[in-house]
N, C-alpha and C positions, 0 to 999 in steps of 0.2 A: 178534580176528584182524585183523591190517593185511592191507590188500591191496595189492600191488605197483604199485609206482610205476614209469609207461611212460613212453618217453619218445618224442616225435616221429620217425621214420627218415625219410630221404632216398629219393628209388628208388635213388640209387647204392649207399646201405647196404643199403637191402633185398638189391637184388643181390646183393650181398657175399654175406648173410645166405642168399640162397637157393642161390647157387653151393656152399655150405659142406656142403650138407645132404647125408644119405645119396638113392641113385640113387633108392630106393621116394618120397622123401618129396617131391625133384622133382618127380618123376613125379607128386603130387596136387597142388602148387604149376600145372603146365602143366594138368592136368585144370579146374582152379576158374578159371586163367584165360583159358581156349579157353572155357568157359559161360559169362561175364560178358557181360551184351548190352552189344551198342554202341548210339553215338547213332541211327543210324538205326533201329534193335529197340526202343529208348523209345520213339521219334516212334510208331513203326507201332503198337507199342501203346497209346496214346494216341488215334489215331488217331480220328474219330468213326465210330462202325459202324452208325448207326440208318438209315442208307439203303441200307448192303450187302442183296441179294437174299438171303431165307431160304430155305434146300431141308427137306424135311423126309424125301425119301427118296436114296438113292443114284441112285435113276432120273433123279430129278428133276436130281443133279447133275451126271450123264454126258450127259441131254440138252441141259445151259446150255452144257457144256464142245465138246460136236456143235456146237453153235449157234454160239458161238466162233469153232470151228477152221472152220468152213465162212465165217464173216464177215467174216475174218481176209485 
């Protein structure tokens, strides 16, 4: 079985291509690309996290967040 031969699109063809589509199929087109992170969503998750503060209970988080807003 050959497999289909693709060819590079433009965004302007994309466009094209996704203006064309029935309203449902849009609509997962704008879904997938409203979830796509952005550059600062890589950064953040890259981010180094070995010195963020660990909580182990909610208490413990409600009291940092106390701590915070009173320091603030």
């Amino acid at each position: 079985m050959k497999s289909p031969m693709l060819r590079l699109m433009n965004a302007a063809e994309i466009i094209d291509e996704i203006a064309r589509l029935p309203e449902n199929e849009k609509g997962k087109v704008v879904e997938f690309v409203r979830h796509l992170p952005n550059a600062a969503t890589i950064e953040a998750i890259n981010e180094p996290a070995d010195k963020l503060p660990r909580y182990t209970s909610m208490d413990e988080v409600s009291s940092a967040l106390k701590d915070l807003v009173n320091n603030a």
